[in-house]
C-alpha positions in Angstrom: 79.7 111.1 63.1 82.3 110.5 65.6 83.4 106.9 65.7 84.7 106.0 69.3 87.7 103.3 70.2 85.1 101.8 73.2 85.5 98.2 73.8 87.7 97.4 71.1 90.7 95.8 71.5 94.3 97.0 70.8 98.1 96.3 71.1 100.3 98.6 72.7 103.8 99.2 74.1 103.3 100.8 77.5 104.8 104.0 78.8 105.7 106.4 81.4 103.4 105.8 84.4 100.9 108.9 85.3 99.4 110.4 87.8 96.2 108.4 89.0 97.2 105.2 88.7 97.4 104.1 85.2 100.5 104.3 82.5 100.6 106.0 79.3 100.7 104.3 76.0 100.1 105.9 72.2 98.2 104.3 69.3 97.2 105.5 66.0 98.4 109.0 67.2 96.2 109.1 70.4 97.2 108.6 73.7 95.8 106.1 75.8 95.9 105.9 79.7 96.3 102.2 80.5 95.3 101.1 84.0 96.6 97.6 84.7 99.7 97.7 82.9 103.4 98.2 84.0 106.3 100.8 81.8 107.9 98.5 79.2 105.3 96.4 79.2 103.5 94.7 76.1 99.8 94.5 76.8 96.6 93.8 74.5 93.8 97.1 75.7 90.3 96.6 75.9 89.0 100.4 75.6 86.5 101.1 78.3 86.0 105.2 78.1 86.6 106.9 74.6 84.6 110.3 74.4 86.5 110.7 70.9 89.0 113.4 71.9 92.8 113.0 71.8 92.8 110.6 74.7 91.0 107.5 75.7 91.0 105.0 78.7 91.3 101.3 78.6 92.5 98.4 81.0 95.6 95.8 79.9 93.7 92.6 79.7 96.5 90.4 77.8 100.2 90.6 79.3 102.2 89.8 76.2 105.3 90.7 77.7 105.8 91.2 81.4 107.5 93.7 83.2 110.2 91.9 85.8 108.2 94.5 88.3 105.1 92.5 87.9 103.9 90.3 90.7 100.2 88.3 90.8 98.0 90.5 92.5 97.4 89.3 96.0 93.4 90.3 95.7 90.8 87.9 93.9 89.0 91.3 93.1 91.3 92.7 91.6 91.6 93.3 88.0 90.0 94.8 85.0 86.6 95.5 85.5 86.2 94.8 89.3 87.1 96.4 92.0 88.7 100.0 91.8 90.0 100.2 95.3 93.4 99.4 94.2 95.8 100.4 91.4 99.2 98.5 91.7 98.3 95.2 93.1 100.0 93.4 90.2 103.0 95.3 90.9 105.9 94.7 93.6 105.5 97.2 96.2 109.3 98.7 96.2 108.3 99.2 91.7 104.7 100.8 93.2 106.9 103.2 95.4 109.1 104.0 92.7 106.1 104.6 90.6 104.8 107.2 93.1 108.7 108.6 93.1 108.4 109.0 89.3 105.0 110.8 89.6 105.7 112.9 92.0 109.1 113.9 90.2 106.8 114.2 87.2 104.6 116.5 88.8 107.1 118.6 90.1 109.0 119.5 86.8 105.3 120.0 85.3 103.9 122.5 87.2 106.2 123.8 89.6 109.5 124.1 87.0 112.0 122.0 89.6 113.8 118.8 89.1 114.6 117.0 92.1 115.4 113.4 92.7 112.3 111.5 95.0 112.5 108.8 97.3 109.0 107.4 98.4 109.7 105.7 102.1 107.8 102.5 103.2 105.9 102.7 106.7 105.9 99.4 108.8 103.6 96.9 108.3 103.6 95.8 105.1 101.7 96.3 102.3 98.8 94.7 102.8 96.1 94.7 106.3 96.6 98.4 106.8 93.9 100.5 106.1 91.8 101.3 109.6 88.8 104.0 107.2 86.8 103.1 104.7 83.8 103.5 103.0 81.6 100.3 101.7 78.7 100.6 98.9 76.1 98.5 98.8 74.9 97.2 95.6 71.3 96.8 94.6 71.6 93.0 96.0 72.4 93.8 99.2 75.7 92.7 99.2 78.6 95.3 100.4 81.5 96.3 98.4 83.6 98.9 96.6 83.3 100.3 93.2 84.3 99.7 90.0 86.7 101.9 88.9 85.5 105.2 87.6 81.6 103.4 87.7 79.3 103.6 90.5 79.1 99.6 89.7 79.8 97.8 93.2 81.7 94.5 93.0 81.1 92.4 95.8 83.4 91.0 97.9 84.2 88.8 101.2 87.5 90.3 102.3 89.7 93.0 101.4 93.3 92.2 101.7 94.6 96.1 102.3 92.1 96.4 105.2 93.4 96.2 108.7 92.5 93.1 110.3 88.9 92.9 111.5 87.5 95.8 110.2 85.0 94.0 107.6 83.9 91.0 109.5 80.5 91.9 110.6 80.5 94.2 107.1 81.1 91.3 104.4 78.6 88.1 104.5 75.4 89.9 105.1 73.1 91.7 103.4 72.1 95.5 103.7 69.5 98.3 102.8 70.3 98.4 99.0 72.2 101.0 97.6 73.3 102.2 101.2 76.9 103.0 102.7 78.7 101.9 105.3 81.2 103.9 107.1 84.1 101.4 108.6 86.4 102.5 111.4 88.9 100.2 113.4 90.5 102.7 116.2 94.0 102.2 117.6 92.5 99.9 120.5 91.3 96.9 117.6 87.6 98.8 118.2 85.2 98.6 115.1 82.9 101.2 114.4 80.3 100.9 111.8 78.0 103.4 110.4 75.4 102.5 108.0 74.3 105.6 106.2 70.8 105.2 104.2 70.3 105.0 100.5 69.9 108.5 99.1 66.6 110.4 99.2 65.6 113.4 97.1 64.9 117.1 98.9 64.6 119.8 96.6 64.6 118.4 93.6 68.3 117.0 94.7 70.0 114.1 96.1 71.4 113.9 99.6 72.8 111.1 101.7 70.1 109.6 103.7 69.7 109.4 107.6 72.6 107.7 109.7 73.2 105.2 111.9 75.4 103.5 114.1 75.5 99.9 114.0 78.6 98.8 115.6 81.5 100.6 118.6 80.5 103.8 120.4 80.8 106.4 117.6 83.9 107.8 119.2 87.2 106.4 117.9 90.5 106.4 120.0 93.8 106.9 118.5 97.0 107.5 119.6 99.8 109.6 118.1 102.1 112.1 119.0 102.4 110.9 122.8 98.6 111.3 123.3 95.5 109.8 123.6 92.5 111.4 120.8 88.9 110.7 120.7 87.2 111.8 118.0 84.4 110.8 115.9 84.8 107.6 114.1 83.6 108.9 110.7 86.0 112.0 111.3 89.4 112.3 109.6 92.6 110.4 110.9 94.8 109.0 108.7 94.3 106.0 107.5 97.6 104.1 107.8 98.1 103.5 111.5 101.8 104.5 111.5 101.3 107.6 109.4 100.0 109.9 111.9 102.8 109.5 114.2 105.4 109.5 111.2 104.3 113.0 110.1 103.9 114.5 113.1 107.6 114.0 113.8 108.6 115.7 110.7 106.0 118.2 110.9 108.2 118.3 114.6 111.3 118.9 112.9 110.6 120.9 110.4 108.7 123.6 112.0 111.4 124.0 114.9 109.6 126.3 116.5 111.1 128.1 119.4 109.6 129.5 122.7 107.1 132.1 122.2 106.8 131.9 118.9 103.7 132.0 116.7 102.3 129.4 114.8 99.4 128.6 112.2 97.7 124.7 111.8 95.8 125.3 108.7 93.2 122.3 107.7 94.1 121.6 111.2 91.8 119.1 111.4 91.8 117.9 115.8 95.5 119.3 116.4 98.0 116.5 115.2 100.5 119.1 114.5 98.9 121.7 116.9 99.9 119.4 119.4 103.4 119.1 118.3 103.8 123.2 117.2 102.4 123.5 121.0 105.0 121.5 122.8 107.4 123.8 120.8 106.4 127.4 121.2 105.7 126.5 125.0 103.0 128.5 127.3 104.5 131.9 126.2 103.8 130.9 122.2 100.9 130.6 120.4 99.2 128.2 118.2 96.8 129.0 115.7 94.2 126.2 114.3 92.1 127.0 111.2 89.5 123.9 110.3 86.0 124.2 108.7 84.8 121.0 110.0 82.7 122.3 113.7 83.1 118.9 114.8 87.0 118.8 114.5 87.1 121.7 116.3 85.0 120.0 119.0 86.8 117.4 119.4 90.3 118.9 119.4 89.3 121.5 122.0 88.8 118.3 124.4 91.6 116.5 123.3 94.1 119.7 123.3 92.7 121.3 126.9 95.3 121.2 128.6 97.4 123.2 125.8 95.9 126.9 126.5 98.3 128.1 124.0 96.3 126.7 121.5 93.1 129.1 120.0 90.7 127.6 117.6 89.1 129.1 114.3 86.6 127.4 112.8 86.0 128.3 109.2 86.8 128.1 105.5 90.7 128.8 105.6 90.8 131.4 103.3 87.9 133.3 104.9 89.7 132.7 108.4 93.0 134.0 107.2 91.5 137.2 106.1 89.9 138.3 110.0 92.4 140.6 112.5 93.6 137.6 114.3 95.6 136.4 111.3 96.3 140.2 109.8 97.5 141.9 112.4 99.6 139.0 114.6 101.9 137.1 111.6 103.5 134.0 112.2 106.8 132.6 112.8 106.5 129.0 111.1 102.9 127.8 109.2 101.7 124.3 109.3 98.9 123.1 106.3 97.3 120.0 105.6 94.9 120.9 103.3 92.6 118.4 101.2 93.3 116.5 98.1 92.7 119.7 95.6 95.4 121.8 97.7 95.9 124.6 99.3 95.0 127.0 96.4 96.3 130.3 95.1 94.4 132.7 97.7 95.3 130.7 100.7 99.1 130.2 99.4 98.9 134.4 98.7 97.6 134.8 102.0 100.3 132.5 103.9 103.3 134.3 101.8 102.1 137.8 102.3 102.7 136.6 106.2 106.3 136.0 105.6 106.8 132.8 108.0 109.9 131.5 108.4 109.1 128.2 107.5 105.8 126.8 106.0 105.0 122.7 106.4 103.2 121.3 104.1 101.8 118.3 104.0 100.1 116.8 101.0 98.2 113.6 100.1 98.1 114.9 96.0 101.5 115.7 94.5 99.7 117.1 91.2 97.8 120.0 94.1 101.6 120.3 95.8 103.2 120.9 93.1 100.8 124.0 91.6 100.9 125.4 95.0 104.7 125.3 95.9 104.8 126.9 92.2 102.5 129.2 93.7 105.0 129.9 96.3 107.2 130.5 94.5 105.8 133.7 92.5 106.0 135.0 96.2 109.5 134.3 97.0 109.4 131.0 98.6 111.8 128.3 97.9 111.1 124.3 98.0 113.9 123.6 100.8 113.0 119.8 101.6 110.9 116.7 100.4 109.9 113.6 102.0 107.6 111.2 100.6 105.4 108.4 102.3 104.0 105.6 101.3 100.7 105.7 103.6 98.5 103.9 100.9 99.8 100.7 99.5 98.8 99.2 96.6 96.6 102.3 95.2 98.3 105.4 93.9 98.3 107.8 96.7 101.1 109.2 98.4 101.8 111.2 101.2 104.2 113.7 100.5 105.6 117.0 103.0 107.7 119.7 101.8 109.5 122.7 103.5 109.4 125.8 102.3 111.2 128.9 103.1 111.6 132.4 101.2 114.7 133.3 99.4 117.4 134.9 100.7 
């Protein structure tokens, strides 16, 4: 029999920082991803995963010798063991963007062969009071809160210190329907939105979310980016920093410099952010081609984009949609994708080369799925031209990255 490392305790010296928001350490000859910690760092591990292969995972419960990046953590529930919301609290937030930097560089040399210097950039505001989506669990008390890390163990809390200002006050203090969710929007205009969705019934012989309803707001969020005005549906995507939207869309903008009458793609186009921007570019005489699988995106963009009628709309799977005559027979000049956090993938990547656009945009919120698909791109003869990196999600380990991409010469 197997014996496992779970909950004991070791000593380590702390590595490299990986992707997912933990650091890399080796004992006995295994490797152990240490959540908690900081590189250089001398920390005493309490193992909480070991399924006996050549890894396990632990959190740094003794600091025996600090990092000078290491800063108390501005969150009471924050910490080993409670609430997994948050990865680098007890780190200074230039050392968590140079964390990304490193993991994104990391990433890069992995899986896509390149080595290239990174600079993650900071978005106004601060680090703290930004984030305008969330989702709240419920625990079997009543009491709302996020989850452990890796658990489906809610910690409680009365205030989050990342969320934007007012979005939890009618959430936290209460009690709800045990084991339900609550779905927490506060729009550009300070509006909250809340949605409490049911605790899981059973159909089938399988779970599913249970019924939904709105507590709080109208349902319809209104943000503002890109010199417009967009209502959509508060549980819909936006992103959740409020200066990120507007950030990307000016270097979507830039990037794409599309010309008059040209042809463009919006893949994972979500309402139009960047439709709206490629739109402005090509002008009346261009085109603008949104993909987006979610029927209710599409709904609301239509509304919101009206008054752009060089703008089509495709509702479907993206690589389904980029197999039909409207995408095989008219190519495109410049591409635009925002896909979700597992990428783009290698048929939608083969699809988008075979096209031969000028320039592809691509926006990412997972440097691990960028980097497999720009190394996808580049089995077709496209070349990583530009990066930029964003840091729209303090304190956890998410980035924002976009890169431009253009074939070889």
């Amino acid at each position: 029999m197997t014996t496992t490392w779970e909950q004991r305790l070791i000593e380590v010296e702390v590595g490299a920082v990986a992707h997912g928001g933990h650091c890399v350490a080796r004992h006995e000859g295994r490797v152990v991803f240490v959540r908690h910690a900081l590189p250089g760092e001398r920390v005493r591990v309490r193992i909480t995963e070991d399924a006996g292969g050549s890894f396990c995972r632990g959190d740094a419960v003794e600091v025996l010798q600090a990092s000078p990046d290491r800063v108390e953590p501005p969150c009471p529930f924050s910490g080993p063991g409670r609430c997994g919301g948050c990865d680098w609290q007890h780190a200074s937030w230039q050392a968590q963007r140079e964390l990304k930097a490193a993991v994104i560089g990391e990433q890069l040399h992995r899986l896509a062969k390149l080595d290239r210097e990174v600079v993650v950039e900071e978005l106004p505001g601060g680090p703290e009071e930004w984030r305008t989506r969330m989702r709240v669990a419920v625990g079997p008390d009543g009491r709302a809160g996020f989850r452990a890390h890796r658990s489906h163990r809610v910690v409680a809390v009365d205030h989050c210190v990342i969320a934007a200002p007012g979005a939890l006050d009618d959430v936290t203090g209460r009690t709800w329907p045990p084991k339900a969710e609550l779905v927490v929007t506060r729009d550009a205009g300070g509006q909250v939105h809340l949605t409490e969705i049911g605790p899981p019934v059973v159909r089938r012989g399988r779970p599913v979310p249970g019924p939904a309803r709105l507590r709080q707001g109208s349902g319809t969020a209104t943000e503002l980016a890109a010199h417009r005005a967009w209502n959509l549906r508060a549980d819909g995507f936006w992103q959740v920093h409020p200066a990120a939207a507007d950030t990307l869309a000016a270097v979507v903008r830039d990037w794409a410099d599309c010309r008059p009458g040209d042809r463009a793609w919006d893949l994972y186009g979500g309402v139009g952010l960047f439709a709206s921007v490629l739109a402005e570019q090509v002008g009346p005489d261009g085109s603008v081609a949104v993909v987006e699988s979610s029927s209710r995106a599409v709904e609301d963009g239509r509304l919101t984009l009206s008054d752009l009628p060089q703008v089509s709309w495709h509702a479907g799977r993206t690589e389904a949609v980029l197999e039909t005559p409207d995408f095989t027979d008219l190519p495109p000049d410049v591409v635009v994708l925002d896909p979700p956090r597992a990428g783009a993938g290698r048929a939608v990547v083969t699809a988008i080369a075979r096209s031969r656009p000028a320039r592809v945009v691509y926006v990412a919120c997972d440097p691990a799925a960028l980097a497999r698909d720009i190394a996808t791109f580049a089995d077709h003869g496209y070349e990583l031209a530009q990066l930029r990196a964003f840091d729209a999600f303090p304190m956890t380990h998410h980035v924002e990255c976009v890169a431009l991409l253009r074939p070889l010469r």
